[in-house]
Each structure stands twice: as structure tokens, then as C-alpha cells.
N, CA, C and O atoms as a GROMACS GRO file, in nm:
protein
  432
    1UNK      N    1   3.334  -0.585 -15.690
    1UNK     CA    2   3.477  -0.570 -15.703
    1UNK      C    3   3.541  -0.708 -15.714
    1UNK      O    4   3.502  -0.803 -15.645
    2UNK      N    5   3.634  -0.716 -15.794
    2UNK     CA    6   3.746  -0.854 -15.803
    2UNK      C    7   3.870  -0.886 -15.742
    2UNK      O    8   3.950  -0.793 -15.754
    3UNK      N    9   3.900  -0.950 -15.702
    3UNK     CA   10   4.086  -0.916 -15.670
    3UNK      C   11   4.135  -0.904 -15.776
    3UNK      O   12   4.242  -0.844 -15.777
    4UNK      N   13   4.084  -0.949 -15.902
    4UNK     CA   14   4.234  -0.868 -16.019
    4UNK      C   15   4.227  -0.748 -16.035
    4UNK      O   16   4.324  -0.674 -16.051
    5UNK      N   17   4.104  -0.713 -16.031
    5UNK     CA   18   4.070  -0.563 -16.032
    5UNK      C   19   4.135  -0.499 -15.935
    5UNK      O   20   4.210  -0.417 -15.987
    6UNK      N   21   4.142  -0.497 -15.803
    6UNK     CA   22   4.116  -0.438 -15.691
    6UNK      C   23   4.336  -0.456 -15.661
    6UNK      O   24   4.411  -0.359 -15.649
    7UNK      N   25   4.376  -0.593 -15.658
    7UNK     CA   26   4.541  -0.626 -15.599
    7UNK      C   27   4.590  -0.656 -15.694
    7UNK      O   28   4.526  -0.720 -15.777
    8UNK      N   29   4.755  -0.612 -15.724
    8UNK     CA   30   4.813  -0.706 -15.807
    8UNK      C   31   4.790  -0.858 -15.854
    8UNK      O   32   4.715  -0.924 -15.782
    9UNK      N   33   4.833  -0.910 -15.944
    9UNK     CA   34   4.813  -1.024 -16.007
    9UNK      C   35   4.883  -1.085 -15.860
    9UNK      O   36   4.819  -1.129 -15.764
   10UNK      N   37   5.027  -1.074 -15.871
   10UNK     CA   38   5.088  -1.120 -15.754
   10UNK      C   39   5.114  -1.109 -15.597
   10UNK      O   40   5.200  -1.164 -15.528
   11UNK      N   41   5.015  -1.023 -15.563
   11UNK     CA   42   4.965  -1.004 -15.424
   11UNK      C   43   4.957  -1.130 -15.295
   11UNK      O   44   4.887  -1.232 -15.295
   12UNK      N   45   5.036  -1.092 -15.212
   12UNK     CA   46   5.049  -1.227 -15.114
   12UNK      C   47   4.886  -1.276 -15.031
   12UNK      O   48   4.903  -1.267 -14.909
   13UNK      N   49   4.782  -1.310 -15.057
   13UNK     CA   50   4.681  -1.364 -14.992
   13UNK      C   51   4.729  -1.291 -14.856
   13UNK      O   52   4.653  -1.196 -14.847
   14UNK      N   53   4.798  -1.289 -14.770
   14UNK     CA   54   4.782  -1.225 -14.609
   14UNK      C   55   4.772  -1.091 -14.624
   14UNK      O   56   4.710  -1.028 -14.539
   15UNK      N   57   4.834  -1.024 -14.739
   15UNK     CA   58   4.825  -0.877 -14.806
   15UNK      C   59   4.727  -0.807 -14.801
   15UNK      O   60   4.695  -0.708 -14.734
   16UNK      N   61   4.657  -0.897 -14.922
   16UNK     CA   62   4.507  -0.855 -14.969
   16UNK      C   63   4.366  -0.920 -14.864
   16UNK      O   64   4.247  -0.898 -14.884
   17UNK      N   65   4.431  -1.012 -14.741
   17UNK     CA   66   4.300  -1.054 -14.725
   17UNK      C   67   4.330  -0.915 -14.570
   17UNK      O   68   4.223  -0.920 -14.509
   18UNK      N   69   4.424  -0.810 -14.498
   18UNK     CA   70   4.449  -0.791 -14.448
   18UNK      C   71   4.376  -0.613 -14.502
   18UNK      O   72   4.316  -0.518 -14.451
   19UNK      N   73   4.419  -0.646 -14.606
   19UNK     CA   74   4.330  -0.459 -14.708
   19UNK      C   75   4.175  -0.488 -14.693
   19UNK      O   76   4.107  -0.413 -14.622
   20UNK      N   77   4.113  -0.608 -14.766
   20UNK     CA   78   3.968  -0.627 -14.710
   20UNK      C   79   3.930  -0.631 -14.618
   20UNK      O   80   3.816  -0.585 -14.617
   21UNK      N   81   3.967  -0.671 -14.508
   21UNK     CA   82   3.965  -0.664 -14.363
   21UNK      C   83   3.891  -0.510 -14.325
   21UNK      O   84   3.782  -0.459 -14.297
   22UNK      N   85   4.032  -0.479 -14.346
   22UNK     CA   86   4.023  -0.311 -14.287
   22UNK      C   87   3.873  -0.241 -14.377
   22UNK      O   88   3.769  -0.190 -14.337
   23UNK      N   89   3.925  -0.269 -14.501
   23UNK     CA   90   3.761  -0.195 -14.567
   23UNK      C   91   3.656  -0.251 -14.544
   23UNK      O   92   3.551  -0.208 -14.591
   24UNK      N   93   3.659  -0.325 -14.491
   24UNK     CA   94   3.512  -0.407 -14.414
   24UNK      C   95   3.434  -0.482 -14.553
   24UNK      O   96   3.314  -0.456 -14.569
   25UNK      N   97   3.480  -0.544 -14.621
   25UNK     CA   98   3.480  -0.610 -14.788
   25UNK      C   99   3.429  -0.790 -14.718
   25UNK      O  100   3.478  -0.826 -14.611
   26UNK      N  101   3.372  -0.843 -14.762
   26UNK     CA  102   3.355  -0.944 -14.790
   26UNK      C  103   3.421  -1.051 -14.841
   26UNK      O  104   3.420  -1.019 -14.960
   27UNK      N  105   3.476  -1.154 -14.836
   27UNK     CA  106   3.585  -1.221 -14.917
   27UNK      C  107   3.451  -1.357 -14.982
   27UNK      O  108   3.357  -1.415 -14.928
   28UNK      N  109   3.496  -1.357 -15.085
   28UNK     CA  110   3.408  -1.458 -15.132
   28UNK      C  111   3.530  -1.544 -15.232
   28UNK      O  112   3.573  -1.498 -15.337
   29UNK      N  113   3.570  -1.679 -15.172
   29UNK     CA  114   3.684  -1.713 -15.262
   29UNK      C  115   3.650  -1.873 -15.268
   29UNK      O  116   3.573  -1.929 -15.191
   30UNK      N  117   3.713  -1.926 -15.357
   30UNK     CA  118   3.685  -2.096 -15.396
   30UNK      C  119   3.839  -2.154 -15.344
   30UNK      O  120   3.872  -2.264 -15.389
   31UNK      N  121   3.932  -2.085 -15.251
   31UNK     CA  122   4.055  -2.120 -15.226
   31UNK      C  123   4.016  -2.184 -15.129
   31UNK      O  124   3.970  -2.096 -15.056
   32UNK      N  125   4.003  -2.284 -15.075
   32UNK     CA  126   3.935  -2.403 -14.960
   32UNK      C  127   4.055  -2.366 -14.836
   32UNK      O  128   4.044  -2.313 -14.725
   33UNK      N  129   4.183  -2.423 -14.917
   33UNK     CA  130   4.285  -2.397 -14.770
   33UNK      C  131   4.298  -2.239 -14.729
   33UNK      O  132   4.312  -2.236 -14.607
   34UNK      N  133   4.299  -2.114 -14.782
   34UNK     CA  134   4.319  -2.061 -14.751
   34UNK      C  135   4.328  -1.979 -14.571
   34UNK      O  136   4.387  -1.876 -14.539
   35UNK      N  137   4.231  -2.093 -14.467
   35UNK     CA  138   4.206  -2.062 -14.361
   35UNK      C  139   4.290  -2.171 -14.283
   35UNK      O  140   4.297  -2.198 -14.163
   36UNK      N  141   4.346  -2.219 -14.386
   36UNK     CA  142   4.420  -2.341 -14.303
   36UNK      C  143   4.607  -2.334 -14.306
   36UNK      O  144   4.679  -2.421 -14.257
   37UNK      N  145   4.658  -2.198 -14.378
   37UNK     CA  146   4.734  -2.161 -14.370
   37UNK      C  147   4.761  -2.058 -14.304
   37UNK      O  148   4.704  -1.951 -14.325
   38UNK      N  149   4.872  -2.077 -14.194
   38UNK     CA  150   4.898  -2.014 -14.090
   38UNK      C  151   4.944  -1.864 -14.132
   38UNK      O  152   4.945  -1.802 -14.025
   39UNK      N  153   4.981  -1.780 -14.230
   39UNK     CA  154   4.952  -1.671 -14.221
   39UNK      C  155   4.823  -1.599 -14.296
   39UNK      O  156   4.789  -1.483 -14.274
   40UNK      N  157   4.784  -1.653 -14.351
   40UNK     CA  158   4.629  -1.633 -14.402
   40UNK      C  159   4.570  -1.661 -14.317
   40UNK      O  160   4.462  -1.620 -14.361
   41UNK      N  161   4.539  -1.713 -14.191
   41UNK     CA  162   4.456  -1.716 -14.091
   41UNK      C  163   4.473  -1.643 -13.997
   41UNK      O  164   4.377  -1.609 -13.927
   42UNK      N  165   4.597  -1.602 -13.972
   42UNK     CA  166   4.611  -1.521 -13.857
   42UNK      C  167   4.570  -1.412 -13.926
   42UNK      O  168   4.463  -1.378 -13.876
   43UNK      N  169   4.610  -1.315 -14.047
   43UNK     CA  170   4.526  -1.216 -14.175
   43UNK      C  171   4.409  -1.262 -14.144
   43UNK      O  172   4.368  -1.186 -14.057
   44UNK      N  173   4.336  -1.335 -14.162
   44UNK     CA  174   4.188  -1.323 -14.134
   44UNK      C  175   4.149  -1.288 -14.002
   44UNK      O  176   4.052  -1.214 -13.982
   45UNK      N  177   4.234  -1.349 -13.888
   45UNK     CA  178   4.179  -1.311 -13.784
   45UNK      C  179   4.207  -1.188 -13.723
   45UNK      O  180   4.144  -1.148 -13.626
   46UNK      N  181   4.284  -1.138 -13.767
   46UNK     CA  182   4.327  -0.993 -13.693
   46UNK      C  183   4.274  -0.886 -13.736
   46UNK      O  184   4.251  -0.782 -13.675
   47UNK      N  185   4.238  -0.932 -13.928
   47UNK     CA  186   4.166  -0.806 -13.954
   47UNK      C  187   4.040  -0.813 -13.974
   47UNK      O  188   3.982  -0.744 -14.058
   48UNK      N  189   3.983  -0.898 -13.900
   48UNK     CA  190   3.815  -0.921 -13.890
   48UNK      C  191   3.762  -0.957 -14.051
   48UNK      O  192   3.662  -0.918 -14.112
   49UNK      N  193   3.880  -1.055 -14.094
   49UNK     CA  194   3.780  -1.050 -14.220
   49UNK      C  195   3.618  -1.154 -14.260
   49UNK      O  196   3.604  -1.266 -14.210
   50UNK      N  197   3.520  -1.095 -14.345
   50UNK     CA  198   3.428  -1.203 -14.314
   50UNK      C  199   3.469  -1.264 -14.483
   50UNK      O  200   3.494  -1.210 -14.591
   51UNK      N  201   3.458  -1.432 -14.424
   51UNK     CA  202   3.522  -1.471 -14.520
   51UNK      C  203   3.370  -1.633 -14.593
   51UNK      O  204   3.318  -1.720 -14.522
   52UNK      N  205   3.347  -1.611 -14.742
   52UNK     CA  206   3.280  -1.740 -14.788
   52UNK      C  207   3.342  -1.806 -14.903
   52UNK      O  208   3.406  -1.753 -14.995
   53UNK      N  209   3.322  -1.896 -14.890
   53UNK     CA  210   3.456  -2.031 -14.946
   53UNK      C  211   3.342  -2.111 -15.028
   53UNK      O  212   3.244  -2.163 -14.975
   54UNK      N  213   3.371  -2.112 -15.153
   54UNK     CA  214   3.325  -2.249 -15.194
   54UNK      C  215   3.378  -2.361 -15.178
   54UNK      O  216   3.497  -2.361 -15.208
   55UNK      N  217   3.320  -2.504 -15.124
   55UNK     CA  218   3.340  -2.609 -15.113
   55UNK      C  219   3.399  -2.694 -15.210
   55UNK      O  220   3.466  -2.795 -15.186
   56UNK      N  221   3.363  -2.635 -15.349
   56UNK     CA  222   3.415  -2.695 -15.484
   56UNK      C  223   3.502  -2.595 -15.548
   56UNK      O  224   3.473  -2.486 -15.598
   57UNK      N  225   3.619  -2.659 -15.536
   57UNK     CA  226   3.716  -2.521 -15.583
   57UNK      C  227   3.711  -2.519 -15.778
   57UNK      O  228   3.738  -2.426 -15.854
   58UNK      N  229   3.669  -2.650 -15.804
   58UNK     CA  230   3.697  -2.657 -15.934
   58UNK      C  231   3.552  -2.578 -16.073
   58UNK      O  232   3.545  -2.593 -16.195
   59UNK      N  233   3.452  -2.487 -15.963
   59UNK     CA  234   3.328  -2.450 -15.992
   59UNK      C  235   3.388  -2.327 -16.147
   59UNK      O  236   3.483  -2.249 -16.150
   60UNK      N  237   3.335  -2.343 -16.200
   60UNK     CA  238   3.287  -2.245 -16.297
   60UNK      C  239   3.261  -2.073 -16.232
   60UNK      O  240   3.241  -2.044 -16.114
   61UNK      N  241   3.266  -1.992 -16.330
   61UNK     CA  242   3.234  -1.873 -16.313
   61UNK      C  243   3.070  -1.883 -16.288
   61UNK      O  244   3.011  -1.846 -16.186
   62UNK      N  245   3.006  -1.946 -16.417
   62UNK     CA  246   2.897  -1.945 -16.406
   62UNK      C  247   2.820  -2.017 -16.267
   62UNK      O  248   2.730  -1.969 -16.197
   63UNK      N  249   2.878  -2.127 -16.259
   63UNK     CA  250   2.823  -2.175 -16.108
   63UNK      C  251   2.840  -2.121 -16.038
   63UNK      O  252   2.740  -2.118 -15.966
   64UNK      N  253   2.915  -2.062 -16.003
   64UNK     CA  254   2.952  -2.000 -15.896
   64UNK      C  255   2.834  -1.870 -15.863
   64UNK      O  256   2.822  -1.808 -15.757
   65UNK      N  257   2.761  -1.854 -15.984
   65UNK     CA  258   2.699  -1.709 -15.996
   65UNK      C  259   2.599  -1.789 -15.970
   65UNK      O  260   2.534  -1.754 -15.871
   66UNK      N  261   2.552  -1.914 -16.040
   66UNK     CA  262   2.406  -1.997 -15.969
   66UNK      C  263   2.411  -2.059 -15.815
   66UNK      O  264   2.296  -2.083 -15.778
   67UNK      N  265   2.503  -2.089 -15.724
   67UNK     CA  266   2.530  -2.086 -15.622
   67UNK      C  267   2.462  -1.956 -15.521
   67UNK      O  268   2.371  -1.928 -15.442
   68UNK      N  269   2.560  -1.915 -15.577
   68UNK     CA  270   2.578  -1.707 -15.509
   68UNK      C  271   2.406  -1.691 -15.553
   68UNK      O  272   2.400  -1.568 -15.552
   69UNK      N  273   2.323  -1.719 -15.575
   69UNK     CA  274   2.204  -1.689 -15.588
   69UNK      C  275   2.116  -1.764 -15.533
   69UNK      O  276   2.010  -1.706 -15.507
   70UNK      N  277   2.123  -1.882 -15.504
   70UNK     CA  278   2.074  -1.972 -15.363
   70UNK      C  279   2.124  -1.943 -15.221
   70UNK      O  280   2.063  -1.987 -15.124
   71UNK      N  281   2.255  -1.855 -15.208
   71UNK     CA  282   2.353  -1.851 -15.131
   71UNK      C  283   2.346  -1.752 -15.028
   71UNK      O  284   2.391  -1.763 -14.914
   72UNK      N  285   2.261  -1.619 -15.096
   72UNK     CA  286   2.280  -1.476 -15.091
   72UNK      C  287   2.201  -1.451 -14.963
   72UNK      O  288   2.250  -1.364 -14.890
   73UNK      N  289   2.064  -1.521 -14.911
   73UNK     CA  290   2.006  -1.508 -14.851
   73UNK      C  291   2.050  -1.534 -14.707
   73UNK      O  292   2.031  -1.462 -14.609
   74UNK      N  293   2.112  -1.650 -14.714
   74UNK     CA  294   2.163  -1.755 -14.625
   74UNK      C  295   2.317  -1.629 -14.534
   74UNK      O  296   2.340  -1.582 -14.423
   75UNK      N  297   2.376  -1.629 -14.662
   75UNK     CA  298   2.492  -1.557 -14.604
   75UNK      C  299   2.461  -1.415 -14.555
   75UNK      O  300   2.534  -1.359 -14.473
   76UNK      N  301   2.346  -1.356 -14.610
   76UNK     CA  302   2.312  -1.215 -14.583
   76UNK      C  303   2.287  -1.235 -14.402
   76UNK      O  304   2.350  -1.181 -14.312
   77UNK      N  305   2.167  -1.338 -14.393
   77UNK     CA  306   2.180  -1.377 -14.248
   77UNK      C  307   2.317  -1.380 -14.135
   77UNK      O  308   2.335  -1.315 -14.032
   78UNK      N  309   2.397  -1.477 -14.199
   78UNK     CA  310   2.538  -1.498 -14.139
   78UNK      C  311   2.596  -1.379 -14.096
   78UNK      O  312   2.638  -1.348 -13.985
   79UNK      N  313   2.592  -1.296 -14.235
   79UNK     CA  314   2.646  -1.152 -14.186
   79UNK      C  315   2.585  -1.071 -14.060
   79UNK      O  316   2.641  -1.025 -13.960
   80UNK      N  317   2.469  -1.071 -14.095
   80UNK     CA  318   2.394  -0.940 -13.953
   80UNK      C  319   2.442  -1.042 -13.834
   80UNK      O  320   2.503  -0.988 -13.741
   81UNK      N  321   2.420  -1.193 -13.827
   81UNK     CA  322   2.408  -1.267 -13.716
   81UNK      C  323   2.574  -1.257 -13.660
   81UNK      O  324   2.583  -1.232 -13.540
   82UNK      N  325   2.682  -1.271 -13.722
   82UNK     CA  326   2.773  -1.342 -13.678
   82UNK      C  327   2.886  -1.244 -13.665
   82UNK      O  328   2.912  -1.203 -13.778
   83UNK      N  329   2.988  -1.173 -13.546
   83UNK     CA  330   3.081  -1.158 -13.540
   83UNK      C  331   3.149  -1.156 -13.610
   83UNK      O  332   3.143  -1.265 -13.665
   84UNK      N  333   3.280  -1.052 -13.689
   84UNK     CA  334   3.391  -1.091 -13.759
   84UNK      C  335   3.487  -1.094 -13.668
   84UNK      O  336   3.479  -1.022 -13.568
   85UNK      N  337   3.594  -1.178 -13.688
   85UNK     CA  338   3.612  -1.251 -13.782
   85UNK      C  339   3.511  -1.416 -13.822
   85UNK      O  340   3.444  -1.474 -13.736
   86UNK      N  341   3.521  -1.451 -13.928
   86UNK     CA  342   3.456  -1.589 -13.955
   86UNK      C  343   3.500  -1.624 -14.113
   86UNK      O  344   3.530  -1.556 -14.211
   87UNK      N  345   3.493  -1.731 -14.092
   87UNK     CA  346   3.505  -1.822 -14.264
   87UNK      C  347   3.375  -1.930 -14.296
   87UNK      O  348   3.372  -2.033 -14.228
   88UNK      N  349   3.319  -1.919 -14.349
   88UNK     CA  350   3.161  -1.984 -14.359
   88UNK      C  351   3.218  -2.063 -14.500
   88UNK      O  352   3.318  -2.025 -14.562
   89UNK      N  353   3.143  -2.169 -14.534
   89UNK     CA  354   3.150  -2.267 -14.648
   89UNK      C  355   3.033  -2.264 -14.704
   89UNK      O  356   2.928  -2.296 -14.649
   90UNK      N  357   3.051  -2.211 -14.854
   90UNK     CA  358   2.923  -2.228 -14.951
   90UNK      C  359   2.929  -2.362 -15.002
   90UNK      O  360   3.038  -2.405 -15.041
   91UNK      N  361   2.829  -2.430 -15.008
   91UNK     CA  362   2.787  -2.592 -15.087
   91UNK      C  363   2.738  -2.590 -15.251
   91UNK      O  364   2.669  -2.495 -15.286
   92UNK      N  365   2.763  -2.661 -15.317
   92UNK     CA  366   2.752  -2.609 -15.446
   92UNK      C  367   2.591  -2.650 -15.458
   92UNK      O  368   2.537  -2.648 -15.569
   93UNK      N  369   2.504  -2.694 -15.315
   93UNK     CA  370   2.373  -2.676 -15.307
   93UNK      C  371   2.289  -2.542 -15.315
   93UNK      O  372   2.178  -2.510 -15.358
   94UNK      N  373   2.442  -2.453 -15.224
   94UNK     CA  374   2.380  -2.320 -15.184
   94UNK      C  375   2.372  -2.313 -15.053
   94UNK      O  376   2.332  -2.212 -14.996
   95UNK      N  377   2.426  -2.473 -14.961
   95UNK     CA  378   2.398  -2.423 -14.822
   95UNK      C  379   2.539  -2.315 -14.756
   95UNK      O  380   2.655  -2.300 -14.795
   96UNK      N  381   2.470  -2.262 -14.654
   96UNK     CA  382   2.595  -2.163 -14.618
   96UNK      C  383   2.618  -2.230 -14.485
   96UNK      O  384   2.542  -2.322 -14.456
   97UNK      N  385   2.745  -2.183 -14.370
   97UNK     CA  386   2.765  -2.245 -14.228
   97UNK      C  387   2.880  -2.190 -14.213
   97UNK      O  388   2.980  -2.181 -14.283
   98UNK      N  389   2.846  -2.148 -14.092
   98UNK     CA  390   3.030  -2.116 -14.030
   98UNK      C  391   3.091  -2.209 -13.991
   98UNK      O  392   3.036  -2.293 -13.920
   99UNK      N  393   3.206  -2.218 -14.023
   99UNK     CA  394   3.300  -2.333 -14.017
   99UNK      C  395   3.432  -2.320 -13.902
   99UNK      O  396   3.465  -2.414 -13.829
  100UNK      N  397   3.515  -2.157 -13.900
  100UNK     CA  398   3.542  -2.101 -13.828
  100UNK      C  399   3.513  -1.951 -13.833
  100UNK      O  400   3.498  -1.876 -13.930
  101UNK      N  401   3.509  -1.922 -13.659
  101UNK     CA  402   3.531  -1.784 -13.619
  101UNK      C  403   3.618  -1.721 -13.477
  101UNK      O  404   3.718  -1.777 -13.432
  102UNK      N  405   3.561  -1.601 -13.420
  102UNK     CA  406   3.635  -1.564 -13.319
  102UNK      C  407   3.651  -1.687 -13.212
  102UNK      O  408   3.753  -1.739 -13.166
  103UNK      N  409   3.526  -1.713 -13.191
  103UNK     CA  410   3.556  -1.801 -13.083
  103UNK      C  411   3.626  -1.975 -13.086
  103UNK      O  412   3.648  -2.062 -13.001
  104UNK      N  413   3.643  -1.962 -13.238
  104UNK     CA  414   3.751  -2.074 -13.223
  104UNK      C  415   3.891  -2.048 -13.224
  104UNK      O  416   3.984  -2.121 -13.188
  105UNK      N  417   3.891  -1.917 -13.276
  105UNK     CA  418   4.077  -1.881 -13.255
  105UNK      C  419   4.072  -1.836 -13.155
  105UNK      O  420   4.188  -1.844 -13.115
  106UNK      N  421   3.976  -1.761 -13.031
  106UNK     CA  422   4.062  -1.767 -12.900
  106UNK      C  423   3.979  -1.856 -12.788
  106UNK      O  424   3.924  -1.805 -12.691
  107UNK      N  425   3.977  -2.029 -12.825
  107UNK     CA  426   3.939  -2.090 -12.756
  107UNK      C  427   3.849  -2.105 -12.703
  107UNK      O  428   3.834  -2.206 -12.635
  108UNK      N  429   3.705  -1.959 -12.716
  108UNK     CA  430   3.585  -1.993 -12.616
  108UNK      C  431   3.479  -2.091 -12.696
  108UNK      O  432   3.378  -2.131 -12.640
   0.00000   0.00000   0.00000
């Protein structure tokens, strides 16, 4: 599934990351700040979204698909292992890492 497919063109990011949440969807986006803006983060955190970020926002479709294929394994892990909410960073190596999650938005 895509977000053009899936939300309006003009859909507010706290909107749509707040609908994936709830459907238990995956966010896979090259928007870097998106976790660093205060209502897109609190949207991530409330609706448990699990969230992977490319590190290089300026990547290609195609890279992005040769990434996501070094990537898949790594993050498949992340998923069974890790609590939602979280925001993990893909490397345009393919490495994956959580960067934030629950226990950094409530302090433990």
C-alpha cells in the first residue's frame, strides 16, 4: 500500500500517521524530521505507530527498493523484538536501529 493510494494528496502527516497506527500498518518513509515534529510525534506515539525512516531522504524509488532488500531482514527482527511505538533508521547500507521508542517518550 502507498500513501497516495491509501490518504489524500493533502493529508496532514498526524492524520495519516494516526489511521496507520490504528490499522497496525507499518510506516516506511524517507521524511527524516517527521519524529522531530511535535505533532507527528505525539501521532506516533499515541497510536503505536511502528515507524522506518530512511537516512537519505534524497534516495530514488529504485534505491530505496535495493535498500528495503538488505533491510527486510533486519527490520522483520525489530518488529517481533520491539514494542510499538518506535521509529528505527534505515542506512542506505541497509543497516536498521531504533532510534526512538516507548521508553524514550515516557522517560524509562
Amino acid at each position: 500500500m502507498t500513501h497516495h493510494g491509501t490518504f489524500k494528496d493533502n493529508a496532514r502527516d498526524d492524520d495519516w500517521l494516526r489511521k496507520a497506527g490504528r490499522r497496525k500498518w507499518v510506516v516506511i518513509t524517507k521524511d527524516k524530521n517527521i519524529r522531530k515534529r511535535s505533532l507527528e510525534r505525539e501521532a506516533i506515539m499515541t497510536a503505536k505507530v511502528r515507524a522506518f525512516i530512511f537516512t537519505g531522504g534524497d534516495l530514488s524509488g529504485v534505491e530505496m527498493g535495493e535498500i528495503l532488500v538488505a533491510a527486510i531482514p533486519k527490520m522483520g527482527r525489530i518488529l517481533d523484538e520491539t514494542k510499538p511505538p518506535f521509529v528505527a533508521r534505515v542506512t542506505g547500507a541497509g543497516d536498521v536501529a531504533v532510534i526512538d521508542d516507548e521508553s524514550a517518550a515516557d522517560g524509562t
